[in-house]
mmJSON file of the N, C-alpha and C atoms, coordinates in Angstrom:
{"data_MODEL":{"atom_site":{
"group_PDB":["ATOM","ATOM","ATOM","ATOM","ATOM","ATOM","ATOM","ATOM","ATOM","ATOM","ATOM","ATOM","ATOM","ATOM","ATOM","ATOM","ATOM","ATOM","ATOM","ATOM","ATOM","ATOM","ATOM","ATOM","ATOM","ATOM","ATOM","ATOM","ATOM","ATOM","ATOM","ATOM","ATOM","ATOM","ATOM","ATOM","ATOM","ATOM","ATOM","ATOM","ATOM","ATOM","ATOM","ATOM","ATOM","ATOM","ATOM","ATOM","ATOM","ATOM","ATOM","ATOM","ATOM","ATOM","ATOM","ATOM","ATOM","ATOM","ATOM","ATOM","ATOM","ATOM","ATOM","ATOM","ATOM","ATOM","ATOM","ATOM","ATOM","ATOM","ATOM","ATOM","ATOM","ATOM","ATOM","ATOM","ATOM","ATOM","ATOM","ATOM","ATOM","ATOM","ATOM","ATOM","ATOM","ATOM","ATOM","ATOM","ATOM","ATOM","ATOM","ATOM","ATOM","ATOM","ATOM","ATOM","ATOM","ATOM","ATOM","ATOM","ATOM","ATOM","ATOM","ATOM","ATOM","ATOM","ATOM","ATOM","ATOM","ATOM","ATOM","ATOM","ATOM","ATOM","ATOM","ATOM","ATOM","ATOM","ATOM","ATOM","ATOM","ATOM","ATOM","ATOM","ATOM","ATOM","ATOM","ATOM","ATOM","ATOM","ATOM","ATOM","ATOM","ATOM","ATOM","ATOM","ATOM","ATOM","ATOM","ATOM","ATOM","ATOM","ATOM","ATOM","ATOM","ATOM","ATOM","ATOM","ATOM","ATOM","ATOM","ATOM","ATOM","ATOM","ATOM","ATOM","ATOM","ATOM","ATOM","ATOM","ATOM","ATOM","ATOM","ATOM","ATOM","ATOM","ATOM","ATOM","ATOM","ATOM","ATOM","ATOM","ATOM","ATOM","ATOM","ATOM","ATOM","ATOM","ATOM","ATOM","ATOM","ATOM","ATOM","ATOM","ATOM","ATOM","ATOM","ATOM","ATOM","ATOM","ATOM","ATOM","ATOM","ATOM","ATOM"],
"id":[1,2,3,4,5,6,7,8,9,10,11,12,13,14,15,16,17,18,19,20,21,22,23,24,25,26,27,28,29,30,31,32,33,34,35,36,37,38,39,40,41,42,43,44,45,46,47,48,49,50,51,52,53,54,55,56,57,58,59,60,61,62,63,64,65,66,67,68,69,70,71,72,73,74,75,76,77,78,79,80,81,82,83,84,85,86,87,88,89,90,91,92,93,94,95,96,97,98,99,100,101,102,103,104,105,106,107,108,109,110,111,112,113,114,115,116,117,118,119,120,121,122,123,124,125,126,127,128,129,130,131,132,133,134,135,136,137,138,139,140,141,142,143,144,145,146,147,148,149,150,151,152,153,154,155,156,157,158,159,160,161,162,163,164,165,166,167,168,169,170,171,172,173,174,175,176,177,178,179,180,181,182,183,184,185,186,187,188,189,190,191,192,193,194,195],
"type_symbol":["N","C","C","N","C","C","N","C","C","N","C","C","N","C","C","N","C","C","N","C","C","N","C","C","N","C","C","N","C","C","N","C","C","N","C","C","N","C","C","N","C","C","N","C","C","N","C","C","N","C","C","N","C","C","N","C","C","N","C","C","N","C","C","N","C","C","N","C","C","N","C","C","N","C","C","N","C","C","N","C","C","N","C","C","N","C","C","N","C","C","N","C","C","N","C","C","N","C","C","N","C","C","N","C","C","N","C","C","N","C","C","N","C","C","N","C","C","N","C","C","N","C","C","N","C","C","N","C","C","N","C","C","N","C","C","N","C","C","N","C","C","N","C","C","N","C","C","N","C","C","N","C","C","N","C","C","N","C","C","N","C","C","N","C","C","N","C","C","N","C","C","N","C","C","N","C","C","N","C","C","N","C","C","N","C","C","N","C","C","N","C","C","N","C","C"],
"label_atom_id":["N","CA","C","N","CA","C","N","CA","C","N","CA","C","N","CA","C","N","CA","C","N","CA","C","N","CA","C","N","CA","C","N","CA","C","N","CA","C","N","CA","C","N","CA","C","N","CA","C","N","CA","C","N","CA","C","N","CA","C","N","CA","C","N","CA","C","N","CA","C","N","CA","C","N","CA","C","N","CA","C","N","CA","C","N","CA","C","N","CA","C","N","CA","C","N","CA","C","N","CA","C","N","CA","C","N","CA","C","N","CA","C","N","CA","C","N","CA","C","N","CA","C","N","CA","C","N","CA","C","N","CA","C","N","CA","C","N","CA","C","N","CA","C","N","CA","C","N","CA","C","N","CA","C","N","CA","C","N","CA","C","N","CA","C","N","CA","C","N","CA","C","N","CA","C","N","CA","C","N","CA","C","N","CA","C","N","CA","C","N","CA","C","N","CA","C","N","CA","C","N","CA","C","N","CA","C","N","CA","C","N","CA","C","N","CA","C","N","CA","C","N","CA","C","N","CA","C"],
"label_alt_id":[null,null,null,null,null,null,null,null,null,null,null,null,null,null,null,null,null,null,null,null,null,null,null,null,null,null,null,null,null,null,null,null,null,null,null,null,null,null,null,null,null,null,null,null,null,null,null,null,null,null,null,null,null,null,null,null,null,null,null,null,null,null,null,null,null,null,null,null,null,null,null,null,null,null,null,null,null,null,null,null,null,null,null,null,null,null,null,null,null,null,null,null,null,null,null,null,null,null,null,null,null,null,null,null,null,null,null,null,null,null,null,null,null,null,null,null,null,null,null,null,null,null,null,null,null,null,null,null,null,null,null,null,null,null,null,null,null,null,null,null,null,null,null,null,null,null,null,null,null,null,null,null,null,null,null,null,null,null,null,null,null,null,null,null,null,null,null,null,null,null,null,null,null,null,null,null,null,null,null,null,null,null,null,null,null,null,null,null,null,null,null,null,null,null,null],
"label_comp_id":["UNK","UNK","UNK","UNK","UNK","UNK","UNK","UNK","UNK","UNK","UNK","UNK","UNK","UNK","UNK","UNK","UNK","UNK","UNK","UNK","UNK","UNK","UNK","UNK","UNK","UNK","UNK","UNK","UNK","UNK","UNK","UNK","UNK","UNK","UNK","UNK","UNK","UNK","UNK","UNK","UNK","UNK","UNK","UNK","UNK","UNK","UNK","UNK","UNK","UNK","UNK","UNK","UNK","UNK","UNK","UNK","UNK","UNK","UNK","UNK","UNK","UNK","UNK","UNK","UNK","UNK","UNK","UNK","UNK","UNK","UNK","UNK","UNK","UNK","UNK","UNK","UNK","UNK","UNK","UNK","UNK","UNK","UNK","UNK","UNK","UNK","UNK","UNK","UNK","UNK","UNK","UNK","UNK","UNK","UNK","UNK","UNK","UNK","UNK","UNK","UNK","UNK","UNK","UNK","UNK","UNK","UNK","UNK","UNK","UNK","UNK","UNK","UNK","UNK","UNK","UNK","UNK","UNK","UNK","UNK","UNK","UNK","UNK","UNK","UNK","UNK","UNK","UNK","UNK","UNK","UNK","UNK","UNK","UNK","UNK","UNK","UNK","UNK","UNK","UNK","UNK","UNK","UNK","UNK","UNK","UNK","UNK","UNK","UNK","UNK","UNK","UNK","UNK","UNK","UNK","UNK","UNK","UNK","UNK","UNK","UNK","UNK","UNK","UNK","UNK","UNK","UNK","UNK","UNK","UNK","UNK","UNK","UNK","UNK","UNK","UNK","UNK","UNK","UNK","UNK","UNK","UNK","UNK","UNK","UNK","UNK","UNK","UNK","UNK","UNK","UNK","UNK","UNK","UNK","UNK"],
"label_asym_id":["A","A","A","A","A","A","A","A","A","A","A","A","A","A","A","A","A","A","A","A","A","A","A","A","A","A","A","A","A","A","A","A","A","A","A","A","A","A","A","A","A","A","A","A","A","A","A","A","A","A","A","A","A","A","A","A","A","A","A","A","A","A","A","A","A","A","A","A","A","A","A","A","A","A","A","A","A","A","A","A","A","A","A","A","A","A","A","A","A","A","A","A","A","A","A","A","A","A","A","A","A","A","A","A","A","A","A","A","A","A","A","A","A","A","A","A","A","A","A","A","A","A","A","A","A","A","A","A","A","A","A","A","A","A","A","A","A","A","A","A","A","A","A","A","A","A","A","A","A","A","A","A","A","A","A","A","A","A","A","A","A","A","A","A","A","A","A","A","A","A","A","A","A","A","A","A","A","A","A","A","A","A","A","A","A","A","A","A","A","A","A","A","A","A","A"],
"label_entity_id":["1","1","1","1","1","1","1","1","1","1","1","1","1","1","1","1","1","1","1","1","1","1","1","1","1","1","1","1","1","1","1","1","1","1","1","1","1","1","1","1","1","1","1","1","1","1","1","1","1","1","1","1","1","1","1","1","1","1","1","1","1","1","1","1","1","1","1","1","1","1","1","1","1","1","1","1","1","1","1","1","1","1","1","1","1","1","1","1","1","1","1","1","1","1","1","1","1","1","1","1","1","1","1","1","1","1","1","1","1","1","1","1","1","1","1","1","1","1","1","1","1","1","1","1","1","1","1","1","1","1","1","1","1","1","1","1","1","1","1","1","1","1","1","1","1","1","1","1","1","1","1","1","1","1","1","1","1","1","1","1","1","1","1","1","1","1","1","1","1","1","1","1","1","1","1","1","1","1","1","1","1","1","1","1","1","1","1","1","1","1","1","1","1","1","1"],
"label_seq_id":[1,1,1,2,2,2,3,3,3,4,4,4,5,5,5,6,6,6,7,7,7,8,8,8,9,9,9,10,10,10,11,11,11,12,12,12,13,13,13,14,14,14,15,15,15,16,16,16,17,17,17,18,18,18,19,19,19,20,20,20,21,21,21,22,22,22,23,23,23,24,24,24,25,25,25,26,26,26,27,27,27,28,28,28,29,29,29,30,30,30,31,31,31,32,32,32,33,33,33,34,34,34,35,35,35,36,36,36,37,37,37,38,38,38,39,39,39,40,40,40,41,41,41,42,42,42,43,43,43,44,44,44,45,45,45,46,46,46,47,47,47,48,48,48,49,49,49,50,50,50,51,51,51,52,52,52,53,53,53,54,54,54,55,55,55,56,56,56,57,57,57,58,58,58,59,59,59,60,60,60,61,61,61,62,62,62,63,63,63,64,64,64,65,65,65],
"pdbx_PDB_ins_code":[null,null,null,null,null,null,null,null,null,null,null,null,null,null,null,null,null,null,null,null,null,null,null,null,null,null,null,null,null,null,null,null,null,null,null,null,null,null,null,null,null,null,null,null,null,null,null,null,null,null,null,null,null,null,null,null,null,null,null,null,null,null,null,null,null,null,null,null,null,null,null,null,null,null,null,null,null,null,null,null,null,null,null,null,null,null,null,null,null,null,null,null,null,null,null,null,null,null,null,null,null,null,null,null,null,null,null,null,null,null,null,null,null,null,null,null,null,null,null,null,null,null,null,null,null,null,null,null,null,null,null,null,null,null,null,null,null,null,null,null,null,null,null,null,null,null,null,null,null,null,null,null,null,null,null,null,null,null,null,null,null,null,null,null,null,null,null,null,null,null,null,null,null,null,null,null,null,null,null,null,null,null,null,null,null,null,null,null,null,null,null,null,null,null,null],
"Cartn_x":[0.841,0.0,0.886,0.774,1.658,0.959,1.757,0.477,1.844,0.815,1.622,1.291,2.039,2.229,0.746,0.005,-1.24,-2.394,-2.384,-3.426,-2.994,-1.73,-1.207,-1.525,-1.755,-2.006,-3.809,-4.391,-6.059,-6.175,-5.603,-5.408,-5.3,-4.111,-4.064,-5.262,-5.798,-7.187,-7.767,-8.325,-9.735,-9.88,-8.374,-8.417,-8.322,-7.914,-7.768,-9.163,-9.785,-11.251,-12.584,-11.91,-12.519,-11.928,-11.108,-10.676,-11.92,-12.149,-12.744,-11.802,-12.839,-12.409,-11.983,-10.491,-10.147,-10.311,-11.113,-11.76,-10.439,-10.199,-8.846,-9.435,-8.532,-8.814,-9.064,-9.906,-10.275,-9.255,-9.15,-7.739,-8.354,-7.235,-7.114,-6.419,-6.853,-6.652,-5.362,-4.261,-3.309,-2.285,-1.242,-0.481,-0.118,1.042,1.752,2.302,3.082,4.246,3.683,2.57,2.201,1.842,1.038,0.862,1.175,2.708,3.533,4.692,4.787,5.083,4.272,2.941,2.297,2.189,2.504,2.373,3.965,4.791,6.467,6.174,5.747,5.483,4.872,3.482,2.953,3.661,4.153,5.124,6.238,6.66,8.076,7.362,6.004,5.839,5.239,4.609,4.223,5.698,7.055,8.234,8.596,8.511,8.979,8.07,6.985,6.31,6.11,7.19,7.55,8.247,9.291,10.428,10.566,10.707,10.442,11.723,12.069,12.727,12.5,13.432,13.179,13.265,12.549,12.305,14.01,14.736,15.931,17.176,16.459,16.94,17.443,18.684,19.279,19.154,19.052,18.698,20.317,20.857,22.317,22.902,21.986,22.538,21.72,22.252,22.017,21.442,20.679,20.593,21.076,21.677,22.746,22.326,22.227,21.404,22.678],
"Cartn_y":[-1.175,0.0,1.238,2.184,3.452,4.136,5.006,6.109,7.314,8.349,9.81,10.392,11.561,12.76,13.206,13.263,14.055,13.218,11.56,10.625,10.324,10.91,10.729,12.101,12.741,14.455,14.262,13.599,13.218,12.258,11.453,10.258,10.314,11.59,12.015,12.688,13.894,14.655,13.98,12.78,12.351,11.492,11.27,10.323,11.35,12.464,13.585,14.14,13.9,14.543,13.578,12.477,11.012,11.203,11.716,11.053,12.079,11.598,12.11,13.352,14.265,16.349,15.431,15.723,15.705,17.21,16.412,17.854,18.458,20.18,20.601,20.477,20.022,20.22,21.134,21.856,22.747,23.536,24.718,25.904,26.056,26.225,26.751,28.081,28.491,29.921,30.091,31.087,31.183,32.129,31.161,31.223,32.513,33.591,34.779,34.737,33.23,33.637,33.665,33.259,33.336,34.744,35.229,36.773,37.582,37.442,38.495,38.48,37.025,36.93,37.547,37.514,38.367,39.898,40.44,41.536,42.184,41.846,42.312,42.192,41.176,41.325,42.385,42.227,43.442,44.861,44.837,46.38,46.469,45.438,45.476,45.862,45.201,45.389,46.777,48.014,48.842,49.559,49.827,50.221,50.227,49.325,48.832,49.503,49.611,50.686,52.043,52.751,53.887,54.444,53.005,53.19,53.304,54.863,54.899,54.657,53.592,52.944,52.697,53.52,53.679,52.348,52.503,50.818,50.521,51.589,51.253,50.89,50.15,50.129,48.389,48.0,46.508,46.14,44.775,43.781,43.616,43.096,42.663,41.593,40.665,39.78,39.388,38.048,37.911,36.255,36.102,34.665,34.469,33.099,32.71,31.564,31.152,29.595,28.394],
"Cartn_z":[0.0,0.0,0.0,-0.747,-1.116,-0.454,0.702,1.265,0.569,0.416,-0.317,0.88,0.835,1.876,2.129,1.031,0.913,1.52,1.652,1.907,3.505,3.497,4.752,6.094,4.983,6.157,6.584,5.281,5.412,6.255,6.378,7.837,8.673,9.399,10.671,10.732,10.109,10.151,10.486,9.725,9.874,11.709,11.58,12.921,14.112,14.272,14.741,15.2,14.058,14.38,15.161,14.721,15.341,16.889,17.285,18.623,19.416,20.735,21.492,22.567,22.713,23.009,24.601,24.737,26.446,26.824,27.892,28.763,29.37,29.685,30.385,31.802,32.159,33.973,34.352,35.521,35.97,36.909,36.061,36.476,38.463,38.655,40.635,40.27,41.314,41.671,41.931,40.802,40.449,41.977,42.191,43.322,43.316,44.403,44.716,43.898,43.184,42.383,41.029,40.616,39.127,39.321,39.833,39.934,40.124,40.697,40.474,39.279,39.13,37.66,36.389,36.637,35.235,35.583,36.821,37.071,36.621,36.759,36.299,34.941,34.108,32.72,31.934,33.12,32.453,32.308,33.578,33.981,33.191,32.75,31.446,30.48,29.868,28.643,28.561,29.516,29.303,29.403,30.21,30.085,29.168,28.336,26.587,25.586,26.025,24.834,24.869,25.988,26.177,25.234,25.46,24.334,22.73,22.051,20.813,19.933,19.31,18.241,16.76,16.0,15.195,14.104,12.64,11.961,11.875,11.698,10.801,11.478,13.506,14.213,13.711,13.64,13.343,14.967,15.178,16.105,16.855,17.822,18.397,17.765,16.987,16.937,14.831,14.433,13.342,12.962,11.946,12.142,10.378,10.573,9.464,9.161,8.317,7.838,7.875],
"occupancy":[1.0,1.0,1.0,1.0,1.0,1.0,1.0,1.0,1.0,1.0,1.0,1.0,1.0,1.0,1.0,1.0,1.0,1.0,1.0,1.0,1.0,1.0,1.0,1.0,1.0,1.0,1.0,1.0,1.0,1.0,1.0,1.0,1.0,1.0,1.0,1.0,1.0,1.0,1.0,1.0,1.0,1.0,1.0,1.0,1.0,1.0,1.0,1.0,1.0,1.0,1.0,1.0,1.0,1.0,1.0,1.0,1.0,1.0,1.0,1.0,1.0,1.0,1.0,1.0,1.0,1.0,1.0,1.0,1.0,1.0,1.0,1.0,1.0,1.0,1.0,1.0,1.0,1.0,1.0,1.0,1.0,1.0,1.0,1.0,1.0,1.0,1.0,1.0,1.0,1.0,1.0,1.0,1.0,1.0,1.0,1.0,1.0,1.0,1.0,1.0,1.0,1.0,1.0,1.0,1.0,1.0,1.0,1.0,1.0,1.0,1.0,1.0,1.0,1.0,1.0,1.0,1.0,1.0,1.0,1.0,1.0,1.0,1.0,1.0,1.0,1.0,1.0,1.0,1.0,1.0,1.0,1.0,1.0,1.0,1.0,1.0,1.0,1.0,1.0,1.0,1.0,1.0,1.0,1.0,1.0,1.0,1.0,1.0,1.0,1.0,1.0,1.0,1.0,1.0,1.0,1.0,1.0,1.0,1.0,1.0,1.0,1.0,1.0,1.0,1.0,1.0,1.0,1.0,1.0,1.0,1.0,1.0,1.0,1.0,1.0,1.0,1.0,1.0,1.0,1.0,1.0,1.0,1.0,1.0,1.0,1.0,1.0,1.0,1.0,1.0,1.0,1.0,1.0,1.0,1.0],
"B_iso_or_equiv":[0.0,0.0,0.0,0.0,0.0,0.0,0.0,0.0,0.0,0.0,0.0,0.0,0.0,0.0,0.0,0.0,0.0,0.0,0.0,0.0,0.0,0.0,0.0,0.0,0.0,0.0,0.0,0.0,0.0,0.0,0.0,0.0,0.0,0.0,0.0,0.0,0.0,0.0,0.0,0.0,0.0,0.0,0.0,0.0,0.0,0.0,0.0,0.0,0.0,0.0,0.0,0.0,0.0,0.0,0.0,0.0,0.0,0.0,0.0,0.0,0.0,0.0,0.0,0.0,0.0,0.0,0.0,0.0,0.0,0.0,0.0,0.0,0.0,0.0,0.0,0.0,0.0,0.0,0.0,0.0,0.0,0.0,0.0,0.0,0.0,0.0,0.0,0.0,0.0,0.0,0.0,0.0,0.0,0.0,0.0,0.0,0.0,0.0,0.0,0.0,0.0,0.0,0.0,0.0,0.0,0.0,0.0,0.0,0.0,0.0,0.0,0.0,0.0,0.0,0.0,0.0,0.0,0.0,0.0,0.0,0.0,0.0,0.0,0.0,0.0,0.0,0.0,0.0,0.0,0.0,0.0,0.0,0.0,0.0,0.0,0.0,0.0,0.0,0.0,0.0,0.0,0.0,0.0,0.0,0.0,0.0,0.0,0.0,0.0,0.0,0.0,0.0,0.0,0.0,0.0,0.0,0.0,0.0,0.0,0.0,0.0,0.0,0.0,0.0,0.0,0.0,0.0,0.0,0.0,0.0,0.0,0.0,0.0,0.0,0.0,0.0,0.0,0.0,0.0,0.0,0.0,0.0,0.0,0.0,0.0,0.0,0.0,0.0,0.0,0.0,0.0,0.0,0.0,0.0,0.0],
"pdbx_formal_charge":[null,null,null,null,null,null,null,null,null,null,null,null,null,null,null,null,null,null,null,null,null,null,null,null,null,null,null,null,null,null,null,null,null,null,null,null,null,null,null,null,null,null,null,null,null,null,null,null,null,null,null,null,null,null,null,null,null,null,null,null,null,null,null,null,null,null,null,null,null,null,null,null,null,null,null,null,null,null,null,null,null,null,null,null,null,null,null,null,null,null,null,null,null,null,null,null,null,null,null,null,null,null,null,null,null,null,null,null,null,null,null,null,null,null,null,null,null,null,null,null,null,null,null,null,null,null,null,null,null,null,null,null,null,null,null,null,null,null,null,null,null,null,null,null,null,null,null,null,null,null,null,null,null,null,null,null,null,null,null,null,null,null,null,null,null,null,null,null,null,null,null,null,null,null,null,null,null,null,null,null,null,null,null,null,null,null,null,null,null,null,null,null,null,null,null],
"auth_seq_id":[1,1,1,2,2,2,3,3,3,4,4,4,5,5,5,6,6,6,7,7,7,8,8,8,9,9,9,10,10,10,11,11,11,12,12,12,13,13,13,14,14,14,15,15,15,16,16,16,17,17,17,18,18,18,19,19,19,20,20,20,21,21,21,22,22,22,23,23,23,24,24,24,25,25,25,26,26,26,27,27,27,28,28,28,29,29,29,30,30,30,31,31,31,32,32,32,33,33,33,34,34,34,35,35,35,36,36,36,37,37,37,38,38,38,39,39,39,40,40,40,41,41,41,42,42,42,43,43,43,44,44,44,45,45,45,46,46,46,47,47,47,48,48,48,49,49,49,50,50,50,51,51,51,52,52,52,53,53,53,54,54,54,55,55,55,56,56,56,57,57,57,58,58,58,59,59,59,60,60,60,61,61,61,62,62,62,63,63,63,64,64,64,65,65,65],
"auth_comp_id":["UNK","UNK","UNK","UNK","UNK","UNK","UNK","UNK","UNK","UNK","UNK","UNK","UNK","UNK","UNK","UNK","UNK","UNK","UNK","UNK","UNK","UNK","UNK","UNK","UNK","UNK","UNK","UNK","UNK","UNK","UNK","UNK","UNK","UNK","UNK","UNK","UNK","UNK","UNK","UNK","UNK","UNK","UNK","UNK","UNK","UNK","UNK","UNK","UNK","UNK","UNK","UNK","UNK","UNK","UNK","UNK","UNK","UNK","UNK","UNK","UNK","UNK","UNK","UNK","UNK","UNK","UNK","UNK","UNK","UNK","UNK","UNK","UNK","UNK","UNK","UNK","UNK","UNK","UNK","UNK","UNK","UNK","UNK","UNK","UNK","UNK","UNK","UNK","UNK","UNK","UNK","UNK","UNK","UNK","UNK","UNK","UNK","UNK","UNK","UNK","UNK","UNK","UNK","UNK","UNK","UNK","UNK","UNK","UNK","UNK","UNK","UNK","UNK","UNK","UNK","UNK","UNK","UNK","UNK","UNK","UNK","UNK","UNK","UNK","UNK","UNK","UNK","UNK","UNK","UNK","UNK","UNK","UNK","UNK","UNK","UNK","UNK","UNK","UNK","UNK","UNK","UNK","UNK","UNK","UNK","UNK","UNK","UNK","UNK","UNK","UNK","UNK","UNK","UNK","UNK","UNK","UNK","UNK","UNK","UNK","UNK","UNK","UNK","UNK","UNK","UNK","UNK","UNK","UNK","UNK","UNK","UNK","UNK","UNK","UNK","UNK","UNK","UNK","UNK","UNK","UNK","UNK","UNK","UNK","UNK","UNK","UNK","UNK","UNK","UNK","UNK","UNK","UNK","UNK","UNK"],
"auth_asym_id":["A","A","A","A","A","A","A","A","A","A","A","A","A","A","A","A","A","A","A","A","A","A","A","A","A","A","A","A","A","A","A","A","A","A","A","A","A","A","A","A","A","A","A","A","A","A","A","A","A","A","A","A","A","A","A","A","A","A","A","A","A","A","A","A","A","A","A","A","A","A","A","A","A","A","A","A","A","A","A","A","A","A","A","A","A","A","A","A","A","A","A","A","A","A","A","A","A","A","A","A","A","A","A","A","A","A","A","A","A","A","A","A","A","A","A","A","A","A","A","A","A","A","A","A","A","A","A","A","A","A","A","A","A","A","A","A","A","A","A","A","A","A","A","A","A","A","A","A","A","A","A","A","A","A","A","A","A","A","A","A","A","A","A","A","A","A","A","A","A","A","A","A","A","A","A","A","A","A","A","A","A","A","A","A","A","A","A","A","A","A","A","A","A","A","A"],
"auth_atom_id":["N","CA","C","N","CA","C","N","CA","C","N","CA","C","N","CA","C","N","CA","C","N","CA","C","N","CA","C","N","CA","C","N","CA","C","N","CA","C","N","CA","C","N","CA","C","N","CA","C","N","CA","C","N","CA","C","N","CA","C","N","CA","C","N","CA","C","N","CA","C","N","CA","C","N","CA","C","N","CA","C","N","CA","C","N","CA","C","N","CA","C","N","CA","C","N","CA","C","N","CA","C","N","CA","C","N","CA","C","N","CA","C","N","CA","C","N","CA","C","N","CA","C","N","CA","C","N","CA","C","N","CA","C","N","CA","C","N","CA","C","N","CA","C","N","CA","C","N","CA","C","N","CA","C","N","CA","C","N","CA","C","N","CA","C","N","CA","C","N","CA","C","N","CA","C","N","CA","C","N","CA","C","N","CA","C","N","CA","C","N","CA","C","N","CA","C","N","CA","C","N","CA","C","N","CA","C","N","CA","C","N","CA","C","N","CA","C","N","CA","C","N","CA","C","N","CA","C"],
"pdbx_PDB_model_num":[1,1,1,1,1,1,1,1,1,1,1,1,1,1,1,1,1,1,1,1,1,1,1,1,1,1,1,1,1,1,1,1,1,1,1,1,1,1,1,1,1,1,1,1,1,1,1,1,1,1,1,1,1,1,1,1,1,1,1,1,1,1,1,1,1,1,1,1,1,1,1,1,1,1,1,1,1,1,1,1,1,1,1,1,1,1,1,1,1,1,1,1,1,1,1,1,1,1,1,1,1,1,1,1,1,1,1,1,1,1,1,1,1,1,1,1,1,1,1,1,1,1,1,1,1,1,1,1,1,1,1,1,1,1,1,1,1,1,1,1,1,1,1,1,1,1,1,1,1,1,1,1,1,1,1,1,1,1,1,1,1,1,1,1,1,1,1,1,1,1,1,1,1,1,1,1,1,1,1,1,1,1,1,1,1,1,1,1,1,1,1,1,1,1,1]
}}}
């Protein structure tokens, strides 16, 4: 039996869609440290959009194939 790339992407789908929805467990009420973890985030990311940078600003570093 020859399966191609293409009869092969329709196979995972169809079985994908066949499997039965796992329910997510029910979230608990997020600890001191998750919430002060999203609270420093937030406070960086509004610090960071203070900051006006221009487009023709190059990055530190480079990516090379």
């Amino acid at each position: 039996m020859d399966v191609t790339r293409r009869s092969l992407a329709q196979i995972l789908i169809a079985s994908a869609a066949a499997a039965p929805a796992v329910a997510a467990p029910p979230q608990s009420e997020p600890d001191e440290e998750t919430r002060s973890a999203h609270e420093a985030l937030r406070n960086n990311a509004q610090q960071l959009s203070k900051i006006d940078l221009p487009m023709a600003t190059e990055p530190a570093f480079q990516f090379k194939a």
